[in-house]
C-alpha positions in Angstrom: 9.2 -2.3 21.2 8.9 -5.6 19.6 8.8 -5.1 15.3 6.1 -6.6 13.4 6.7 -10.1 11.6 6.7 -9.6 7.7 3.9 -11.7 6.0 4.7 -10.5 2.2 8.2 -9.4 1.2 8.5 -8.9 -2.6 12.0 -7.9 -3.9 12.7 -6.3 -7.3 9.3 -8.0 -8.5 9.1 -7.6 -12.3 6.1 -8.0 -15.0 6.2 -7.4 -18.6 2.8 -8.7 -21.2 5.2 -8.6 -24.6 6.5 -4.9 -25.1 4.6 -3.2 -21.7 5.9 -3.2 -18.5 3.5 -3.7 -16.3 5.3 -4.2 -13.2 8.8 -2.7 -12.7 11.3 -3.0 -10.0 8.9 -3.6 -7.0 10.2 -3.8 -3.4 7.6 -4.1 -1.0 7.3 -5.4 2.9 3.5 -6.2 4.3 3.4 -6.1 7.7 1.7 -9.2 9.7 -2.0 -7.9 10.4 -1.5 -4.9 8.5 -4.3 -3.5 5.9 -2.0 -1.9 3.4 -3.7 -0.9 -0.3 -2.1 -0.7 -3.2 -3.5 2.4 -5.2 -3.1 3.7 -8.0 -4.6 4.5 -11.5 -5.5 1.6 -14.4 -2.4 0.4 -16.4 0.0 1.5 -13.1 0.5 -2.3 -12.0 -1.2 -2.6 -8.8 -3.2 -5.4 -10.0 -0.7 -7.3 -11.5 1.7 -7.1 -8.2 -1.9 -8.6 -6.4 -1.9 -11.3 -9.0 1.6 -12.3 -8.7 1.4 -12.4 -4.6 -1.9 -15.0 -5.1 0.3 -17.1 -7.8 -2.0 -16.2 -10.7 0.9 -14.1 -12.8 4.2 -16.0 -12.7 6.8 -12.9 -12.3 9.7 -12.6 -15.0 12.1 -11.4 -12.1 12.3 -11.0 -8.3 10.9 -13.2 -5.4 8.1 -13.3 -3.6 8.0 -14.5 -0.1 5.2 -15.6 2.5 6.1 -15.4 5.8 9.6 -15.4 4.9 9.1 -18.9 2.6 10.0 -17.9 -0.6 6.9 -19.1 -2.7 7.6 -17.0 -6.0 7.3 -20.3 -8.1 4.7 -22.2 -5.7 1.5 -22.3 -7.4 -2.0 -20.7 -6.3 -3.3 -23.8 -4.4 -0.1 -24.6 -2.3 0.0 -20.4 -0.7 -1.8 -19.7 2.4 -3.8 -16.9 0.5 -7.5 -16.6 -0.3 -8.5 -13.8 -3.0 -11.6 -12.1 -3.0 -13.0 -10.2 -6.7 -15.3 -7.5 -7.2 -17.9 -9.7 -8.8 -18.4 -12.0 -5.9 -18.4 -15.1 -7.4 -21.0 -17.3 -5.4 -22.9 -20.2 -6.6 -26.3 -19.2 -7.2 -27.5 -22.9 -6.5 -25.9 -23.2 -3.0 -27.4 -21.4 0.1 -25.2 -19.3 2.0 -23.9 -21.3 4.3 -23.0 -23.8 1.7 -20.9 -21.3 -0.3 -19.1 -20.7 2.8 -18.4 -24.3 3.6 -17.7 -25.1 0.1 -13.7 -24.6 -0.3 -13.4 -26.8 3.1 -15.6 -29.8 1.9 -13.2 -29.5 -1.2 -10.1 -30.0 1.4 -12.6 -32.8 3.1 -12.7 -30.8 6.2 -15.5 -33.2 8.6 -19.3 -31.8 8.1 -19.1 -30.9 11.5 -16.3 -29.1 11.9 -17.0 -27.3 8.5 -20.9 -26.0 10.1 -18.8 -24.6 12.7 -16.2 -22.9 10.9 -18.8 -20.9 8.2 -21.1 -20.1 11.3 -18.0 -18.3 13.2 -17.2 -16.6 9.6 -20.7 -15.7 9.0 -21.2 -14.1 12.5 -17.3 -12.4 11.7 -18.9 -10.4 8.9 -22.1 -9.8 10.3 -24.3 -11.8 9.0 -25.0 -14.1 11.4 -28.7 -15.9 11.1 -28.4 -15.5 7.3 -26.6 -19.0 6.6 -30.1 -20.9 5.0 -30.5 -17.9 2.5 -29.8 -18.4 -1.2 -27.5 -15.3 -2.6 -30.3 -13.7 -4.7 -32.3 -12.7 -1.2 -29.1 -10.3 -0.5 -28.5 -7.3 -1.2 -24.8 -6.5 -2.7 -23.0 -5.7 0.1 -24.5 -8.5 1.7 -23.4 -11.0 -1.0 -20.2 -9.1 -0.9 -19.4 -9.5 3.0 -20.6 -13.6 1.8 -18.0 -13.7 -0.6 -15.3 -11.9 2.6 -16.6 -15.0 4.8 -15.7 -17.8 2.3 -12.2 -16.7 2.1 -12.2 -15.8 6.0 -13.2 -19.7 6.9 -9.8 -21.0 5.2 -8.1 -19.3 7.7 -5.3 -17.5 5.2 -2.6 -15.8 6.6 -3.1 -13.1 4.0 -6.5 -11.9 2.1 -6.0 -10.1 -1.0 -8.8 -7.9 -2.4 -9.1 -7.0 -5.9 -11.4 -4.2 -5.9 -14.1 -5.6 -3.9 -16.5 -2.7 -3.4 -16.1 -1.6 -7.2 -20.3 -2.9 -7.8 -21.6 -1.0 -5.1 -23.0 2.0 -5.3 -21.8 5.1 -3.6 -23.6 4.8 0.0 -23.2 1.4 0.2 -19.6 1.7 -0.9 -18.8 4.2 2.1 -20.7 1.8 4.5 -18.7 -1.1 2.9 -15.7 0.3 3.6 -15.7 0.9 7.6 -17.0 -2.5 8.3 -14.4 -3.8 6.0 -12.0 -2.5 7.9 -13.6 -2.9 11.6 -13.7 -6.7 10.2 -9.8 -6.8 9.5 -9.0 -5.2 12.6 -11.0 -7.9 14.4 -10.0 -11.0 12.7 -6.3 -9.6 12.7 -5.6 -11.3 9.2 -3.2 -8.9 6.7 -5.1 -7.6 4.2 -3.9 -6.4 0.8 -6.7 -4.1 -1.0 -6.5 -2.9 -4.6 -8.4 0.7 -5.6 -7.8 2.8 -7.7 -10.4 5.1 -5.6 -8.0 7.4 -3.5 -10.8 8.2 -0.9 -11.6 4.2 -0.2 -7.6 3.9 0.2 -7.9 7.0 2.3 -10.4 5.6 4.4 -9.6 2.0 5.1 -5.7 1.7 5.0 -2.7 1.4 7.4 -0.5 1.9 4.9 -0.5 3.1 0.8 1.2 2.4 -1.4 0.8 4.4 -4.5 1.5 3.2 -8.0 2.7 4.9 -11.3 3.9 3.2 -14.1 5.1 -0.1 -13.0 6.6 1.1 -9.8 5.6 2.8 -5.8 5.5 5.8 -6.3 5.3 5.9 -2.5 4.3 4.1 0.6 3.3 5.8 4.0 0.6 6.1 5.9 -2.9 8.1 4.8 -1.5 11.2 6.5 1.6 11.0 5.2 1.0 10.2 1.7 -1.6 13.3 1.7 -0.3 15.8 3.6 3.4 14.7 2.2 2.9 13.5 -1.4 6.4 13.0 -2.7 5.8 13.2 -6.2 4.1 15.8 -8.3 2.0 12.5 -9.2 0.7 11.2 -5.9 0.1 14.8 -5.1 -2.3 15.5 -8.3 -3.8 11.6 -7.9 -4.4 11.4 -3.8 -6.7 13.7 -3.0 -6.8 17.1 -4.8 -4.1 18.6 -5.1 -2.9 22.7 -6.1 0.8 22.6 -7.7 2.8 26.0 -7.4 5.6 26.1 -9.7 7.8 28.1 -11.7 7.9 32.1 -11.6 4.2 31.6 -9.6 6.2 29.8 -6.7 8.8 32.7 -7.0 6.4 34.8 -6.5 4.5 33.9 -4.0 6.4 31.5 -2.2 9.8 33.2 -3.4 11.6 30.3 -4.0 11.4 27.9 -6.9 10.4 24.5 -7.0 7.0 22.5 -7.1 5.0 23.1 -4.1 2.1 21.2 -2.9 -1.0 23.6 -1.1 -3.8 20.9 -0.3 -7.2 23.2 -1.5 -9.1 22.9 2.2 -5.6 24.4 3.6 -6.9 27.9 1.6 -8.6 30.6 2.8 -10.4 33.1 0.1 -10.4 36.1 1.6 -11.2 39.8 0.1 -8.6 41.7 -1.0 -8.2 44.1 1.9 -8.4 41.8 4.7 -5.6 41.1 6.5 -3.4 37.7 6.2 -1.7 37.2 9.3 1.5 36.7 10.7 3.4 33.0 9.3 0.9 32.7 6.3 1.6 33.5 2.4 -1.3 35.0 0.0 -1.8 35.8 -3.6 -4.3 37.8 -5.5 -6.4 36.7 -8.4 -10.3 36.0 -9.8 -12.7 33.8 -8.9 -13.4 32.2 -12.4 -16.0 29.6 -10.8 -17.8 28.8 -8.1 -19.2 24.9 -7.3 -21.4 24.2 -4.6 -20.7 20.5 -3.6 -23.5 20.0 -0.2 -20.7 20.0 2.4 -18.4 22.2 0.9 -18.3 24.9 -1.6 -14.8 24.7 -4.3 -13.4 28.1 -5.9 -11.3 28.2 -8.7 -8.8 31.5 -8.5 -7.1 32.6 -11.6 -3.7 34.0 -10.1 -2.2 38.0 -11.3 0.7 36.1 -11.1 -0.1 33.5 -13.6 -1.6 29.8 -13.2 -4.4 29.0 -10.8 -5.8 27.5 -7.5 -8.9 25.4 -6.5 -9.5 26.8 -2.5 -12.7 24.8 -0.8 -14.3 26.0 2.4 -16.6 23.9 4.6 -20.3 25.1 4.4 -20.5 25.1 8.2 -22.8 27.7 8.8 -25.9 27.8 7.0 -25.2 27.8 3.2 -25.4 31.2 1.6 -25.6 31.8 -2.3 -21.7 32.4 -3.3 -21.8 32.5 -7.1 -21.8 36.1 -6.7 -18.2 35.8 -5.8 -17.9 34.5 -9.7 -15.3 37.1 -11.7 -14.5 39.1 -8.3 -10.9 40.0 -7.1 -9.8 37.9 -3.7 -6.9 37.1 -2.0 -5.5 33.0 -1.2 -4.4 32.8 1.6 -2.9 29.5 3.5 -0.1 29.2 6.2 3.0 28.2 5.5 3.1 25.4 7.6 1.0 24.1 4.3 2.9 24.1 1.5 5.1 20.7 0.7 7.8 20.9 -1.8 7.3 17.8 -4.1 10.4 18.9 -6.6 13.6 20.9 -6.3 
């Protein structure tokens, strides 16, 4: 099996703005046609690392390579990377097809041969036919997929995305994100996407990488980083996350540690039913119930001290459970399901 090409390799990247490290220590390879996000929560560097790769930060250590040309002190214009922001950026003057065209006439690309190009990037995002509107007769994830287009018609090796979506509100978001990807998997250009939304990273990504303080945290796929998290940190920040520690992991688990138990993994049960064979339970009190649509979350103070959030999919028609509010149950999960994040 041939190995991918490497279109970003960073190498002990480092940031500071006066006495804050913003960026600390950052090895990192993108893979050519990759979509790989960089998550993580404000302050954690993610953004920063994005700047740096476009040329807009100048690093205070490290290199940054593109396509294994070492452009850590080539400036913005000069990288084959095209950056698109959350808040669009598109003349309001200019129809849409003379937004798209507008960073080729600036490189004197021939009229011609710039119509063609911003109709083949307008049909690549779906909007085909849409070209002789002006940007207030979209709607924002149309103006946002405009905004994808006019970086898509330069042709970049690499598209960097600086929380995008971020506007939009939460429907359109969702929608937003599948095309997004089904447009990166059929342009084939590597994308780098910053979130700090762990669902949209989740949902669109190859590859995480997830970012605390300056640093990765860790990098793996969506499965991995969820079902694996290597940190007490990416296992409370990815997803929700239950921590069993201390005398409640002896206890239950009887062995010490920090011990990751994902909340969907849990089954409440009452407390004489059986658990099964290969699965670990605990007893404690439903201190709330919330009823989210889909699912329904239970938060279980444990007799052993601490507590769990279990959630079970309202698959069946959706019967009133607050009743279970202050009543003994039993957690139960298989073992299979717990992940130990620290010795």
């Amino acid at each position: 099996m041939v190995e991918p090409s490497v279109a970003i390799r960073l190498r002990n990247l480092s940031r500071s703005f006066g006495d804050v490290v913003a960026v600390n220590g950052v090895d990192l390879d993108v893979l050519d046609g990759e979509f790989l996000t960089l998550l993580g929560p404000s302050g954690s560097g993610k953004t920063t690392v994005l700047r740096m790769i476009a040329g807009f930060e100048r690093p205070d250590g490290g290199t940054i390579e593109l396509a294994g040309v070492d452009v850590t002190n080539t400036p913005p214009y000069a990288r084959d990377v095209n950056t698109v922001f959350q808040d669009y950026a598109l003349f309001p003057h200019m129809s849409v097809q003379k937004n798209i065209e507008y960073g080729l006439k600036v490189k004197k690309v021939p009229s011609a041969e710039r119509v063609a190009r911003a109709t083949e990037a307008l049909e690549s995002v779906r909007l085909g036919g849409y070209g002789d509107r002006a940007p207030s007769q979209l709607s924002g994830g149309q103006r946002q997929r405009v905004a994808l287009a006019r970086a898509l018609v330069n042709r970049p090796k690499v598209l960097l995305l600086d929380e995008p979506l971020g506007a939009l509100d939460l429907k359109l978001r969702e929608q937003m994100q599948v095309e997004l990807k089904e447009i990166q998997r059929d342009v084939g250009i590597t994308f780098v996407f910053v979130t700090h939304d762990q669902d949209e990273a989740l949902t669109m990504s190859d590859r995480i990488a997830v970012f605390s303080e300056g640093r990765i945290a860790q990098l793996g796929s969506p499965t991995d980083v969820y079902e694996h998290p290597a940190t007490p940190f990416v296992a409370g920040f990815v997803g929700t996350s239950n921590l069993l520690e201390g005398d409640a992991a002896r206890a239950v688990l009887g062995r010490g540690g920090t011990w990751s138990v994902r909340p969907e993994k849990i089954q409440v049960l009452g407390v004489d039913d059986p658990v099964g064979d290969g699965r670990h339970a605990v007893r404690g009190r439903v201190r709330e119930v919330v009823y989210v649509g889909m699912s329904t979350r239970f938060v279980v103070d444990l007799a052993v001290g601490g507590s769990l959030m279990a959630v079970q999919q309202n698959s069946e028609l959706s019967a009133d459970l607050n009743g279970l509010r202050g009543q003994d149950v039993q957690l139960a999960w298989d073992s299979r399901h717990e992940y130990l994040v620290t010795e």
